[in-house]
MARDREN-717379 format. One line per field, with one value per residue: residue number from 1; residue in three letters; x, y, z of N, C-alpha, C in turn. Coordinates in Angstrom, 3 decimals. Example, Ala and Ser with C-alpha at 12.3 -4.5 7.8 and 13.67 -1.06 7.14 Angstrom:
% residues 2
resi <- 1|2 .
resn <- ala|ser .
n_east <- 13.190|12.850 .
n_north <- -5.690|-2.250 .
n_up <- 7.800|7.080 .
ca_east <- 12.300|13.670 .
ca_north <- -4.500|-1.060 .
ca_up <- 7.800|7.140 .
c_east <- 13.200|12.900 .
c_north <- -3.300|0.030 .
c_up <- 7.800|7.870 .
END
This chain:
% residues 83
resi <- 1|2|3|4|5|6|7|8|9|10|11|12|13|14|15|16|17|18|19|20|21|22|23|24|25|26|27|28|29|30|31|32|33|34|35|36|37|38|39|40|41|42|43|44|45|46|47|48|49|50|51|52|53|54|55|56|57|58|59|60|61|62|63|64|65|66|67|68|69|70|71|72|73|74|75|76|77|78|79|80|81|82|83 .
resn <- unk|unk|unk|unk|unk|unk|unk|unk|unk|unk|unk|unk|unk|unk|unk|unk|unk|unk|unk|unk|unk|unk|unk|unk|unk|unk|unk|unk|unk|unk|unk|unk|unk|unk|unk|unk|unk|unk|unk|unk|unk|unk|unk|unk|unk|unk|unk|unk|unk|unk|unk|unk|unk|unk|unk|unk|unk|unk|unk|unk|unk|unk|unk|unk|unk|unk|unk|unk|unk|unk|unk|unk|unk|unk|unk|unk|unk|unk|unk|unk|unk|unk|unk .
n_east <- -83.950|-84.906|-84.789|-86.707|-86.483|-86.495|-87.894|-87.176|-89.928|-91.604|-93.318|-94.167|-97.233|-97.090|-98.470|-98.865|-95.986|-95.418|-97.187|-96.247|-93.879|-94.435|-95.130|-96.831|-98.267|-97.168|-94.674|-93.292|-93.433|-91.560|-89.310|-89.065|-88.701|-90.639|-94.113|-96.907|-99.287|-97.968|-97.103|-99.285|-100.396|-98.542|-99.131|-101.681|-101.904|-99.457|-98.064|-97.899|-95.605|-92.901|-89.324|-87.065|-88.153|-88.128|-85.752|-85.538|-87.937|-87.144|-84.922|-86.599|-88.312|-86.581|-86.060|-85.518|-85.540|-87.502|-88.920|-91.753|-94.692|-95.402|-97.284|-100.400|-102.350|-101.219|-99.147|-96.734|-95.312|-91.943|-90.121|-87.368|-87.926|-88.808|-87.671 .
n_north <- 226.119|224.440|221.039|217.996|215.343|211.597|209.688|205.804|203.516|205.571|206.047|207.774|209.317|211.248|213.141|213.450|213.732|216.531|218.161|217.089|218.760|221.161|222.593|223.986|222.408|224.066|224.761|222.253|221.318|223.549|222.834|220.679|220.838|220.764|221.496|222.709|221.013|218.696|218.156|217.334|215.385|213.563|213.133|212.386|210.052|208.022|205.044|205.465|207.754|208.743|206.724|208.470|210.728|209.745|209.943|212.556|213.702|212.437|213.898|216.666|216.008|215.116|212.722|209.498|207.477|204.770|205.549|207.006|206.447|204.944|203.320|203.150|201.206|198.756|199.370|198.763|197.636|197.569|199.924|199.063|196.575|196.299|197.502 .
n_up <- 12.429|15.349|15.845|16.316|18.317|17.967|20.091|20.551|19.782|19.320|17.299|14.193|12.276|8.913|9.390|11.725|13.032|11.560|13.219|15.744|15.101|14.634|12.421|9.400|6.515|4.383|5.022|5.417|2.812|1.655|2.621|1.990|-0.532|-2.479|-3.785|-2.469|-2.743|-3.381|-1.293|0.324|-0.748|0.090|2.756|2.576|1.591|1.925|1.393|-1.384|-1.731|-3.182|-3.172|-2.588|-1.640|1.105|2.834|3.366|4.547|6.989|7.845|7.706|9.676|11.913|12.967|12.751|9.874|10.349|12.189|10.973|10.052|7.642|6.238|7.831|7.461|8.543|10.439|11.030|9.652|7.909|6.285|5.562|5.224|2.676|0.535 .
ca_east <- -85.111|-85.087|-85.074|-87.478|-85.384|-87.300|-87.537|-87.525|-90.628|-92.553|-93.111|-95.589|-97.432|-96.357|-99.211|-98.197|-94.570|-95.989|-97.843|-94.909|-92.463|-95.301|-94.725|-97.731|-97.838|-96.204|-93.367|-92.976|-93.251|-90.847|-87.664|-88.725|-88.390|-92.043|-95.101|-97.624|-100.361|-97.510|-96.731|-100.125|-100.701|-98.062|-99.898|-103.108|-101.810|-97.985|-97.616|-96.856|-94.398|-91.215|-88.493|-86.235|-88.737|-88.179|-84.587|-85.566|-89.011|-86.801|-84.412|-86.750|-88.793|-85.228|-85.987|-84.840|-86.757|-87.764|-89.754|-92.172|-95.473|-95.532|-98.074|-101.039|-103.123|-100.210|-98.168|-95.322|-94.835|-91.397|-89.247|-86.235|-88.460|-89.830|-86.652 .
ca_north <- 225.443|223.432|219.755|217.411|214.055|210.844|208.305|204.149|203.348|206.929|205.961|208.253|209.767|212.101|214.371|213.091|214.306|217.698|218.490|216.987|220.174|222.495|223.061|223.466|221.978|224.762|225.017|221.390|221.549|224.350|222.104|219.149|221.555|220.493|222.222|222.288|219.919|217.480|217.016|217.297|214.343|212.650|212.928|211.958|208.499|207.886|204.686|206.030|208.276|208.410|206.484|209.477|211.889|209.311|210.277|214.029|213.699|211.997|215.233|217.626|216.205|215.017|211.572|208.239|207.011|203.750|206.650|207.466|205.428|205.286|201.978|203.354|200.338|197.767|200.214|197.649|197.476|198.506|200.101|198.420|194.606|196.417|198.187 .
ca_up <- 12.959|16.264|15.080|17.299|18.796|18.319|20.919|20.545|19.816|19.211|15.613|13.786|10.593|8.528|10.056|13.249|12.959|11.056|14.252|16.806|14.966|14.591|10.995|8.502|4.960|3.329|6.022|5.193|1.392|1.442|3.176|0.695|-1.878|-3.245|-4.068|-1.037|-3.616|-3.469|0.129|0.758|-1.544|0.850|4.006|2.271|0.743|1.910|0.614|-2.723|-1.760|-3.904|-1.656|-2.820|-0.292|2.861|4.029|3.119|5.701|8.202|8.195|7.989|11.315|13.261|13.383|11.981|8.665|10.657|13.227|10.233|10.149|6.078|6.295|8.578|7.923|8.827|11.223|11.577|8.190|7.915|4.817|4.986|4.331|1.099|-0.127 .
c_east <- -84.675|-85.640|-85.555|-86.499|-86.814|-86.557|-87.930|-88.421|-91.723|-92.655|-94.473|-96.015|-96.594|-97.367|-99.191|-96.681|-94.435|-96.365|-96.780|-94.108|-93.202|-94.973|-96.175|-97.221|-97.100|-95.043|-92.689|-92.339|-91.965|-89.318|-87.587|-88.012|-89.632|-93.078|-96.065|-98.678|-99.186|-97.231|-98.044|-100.886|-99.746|-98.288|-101.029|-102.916|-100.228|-97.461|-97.197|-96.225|-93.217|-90.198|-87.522|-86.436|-88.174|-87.298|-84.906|-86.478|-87.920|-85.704|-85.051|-87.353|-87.916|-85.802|-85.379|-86.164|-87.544|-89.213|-90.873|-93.219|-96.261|-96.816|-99.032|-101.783|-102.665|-99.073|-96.298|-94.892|-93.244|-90.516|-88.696|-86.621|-89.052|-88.039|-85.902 .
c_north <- 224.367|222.131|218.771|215.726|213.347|210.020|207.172|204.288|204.478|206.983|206.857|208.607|210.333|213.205|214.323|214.069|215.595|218.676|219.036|218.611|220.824|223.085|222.966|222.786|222.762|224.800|223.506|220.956|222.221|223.512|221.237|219.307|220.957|221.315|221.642|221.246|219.116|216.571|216.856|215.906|212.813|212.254|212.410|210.286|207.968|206.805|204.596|207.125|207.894|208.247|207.296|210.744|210.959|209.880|212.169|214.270|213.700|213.420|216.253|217.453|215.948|213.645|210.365|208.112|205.893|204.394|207.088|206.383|206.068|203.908|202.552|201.996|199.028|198.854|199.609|197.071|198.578|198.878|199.202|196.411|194.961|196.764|197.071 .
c_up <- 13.942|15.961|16.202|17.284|18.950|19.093|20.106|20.700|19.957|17.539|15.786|12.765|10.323|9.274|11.496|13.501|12.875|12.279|15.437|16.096|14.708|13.527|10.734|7.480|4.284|4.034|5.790|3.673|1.050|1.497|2.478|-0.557|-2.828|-3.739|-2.695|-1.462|-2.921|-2.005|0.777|0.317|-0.542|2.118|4.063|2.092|1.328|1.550|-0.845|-2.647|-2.326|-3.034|-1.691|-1.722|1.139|3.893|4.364|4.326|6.767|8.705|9.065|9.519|12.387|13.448|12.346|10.729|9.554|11.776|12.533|9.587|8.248|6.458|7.828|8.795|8.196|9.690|11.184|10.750|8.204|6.758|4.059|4.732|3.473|0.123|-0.504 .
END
């Protein structure tokens, strides 16, 4: 699979990202190694995502974790000042 290169400052969802590599949910699910309920549960809500899924996302779409707008209603909320 052709892995999508993020730029500085092209932060985005997870259904953002989903879109950007033209994956569905199960094509996504599948590389997490999840059930399609579960990642579907992570696009719906992503701040409770298990921080065990983050580096795994950031793989499967080719970008940095920091590229991955987990905090929609604070965008600029970023990981590594929670972790």
């Amino acid at each position: 699979m052709e892995q999508a290169i993020a730029t500085v400052g092209r932060r985005k969802t997870l259904r953002e990202w989903r879109a950007f590599c033209r994956l569905n949910k199960k094509e996504v699910a599948s590389l997490l190694g999840v059930h399609i309920s579960t990642y579907a549960k992570m696009e719906d809500d992503p701040v409770k995502i298990q921080i065990k899924y983050v580096p795994k996302l950031a793989e499967v779409f080719g970008c940095d974790t920091r590229d991955i707008i987990f905090f929609e209603n604070d965008p600029n909320t970023m990981l590594d000042g929670i972790i």
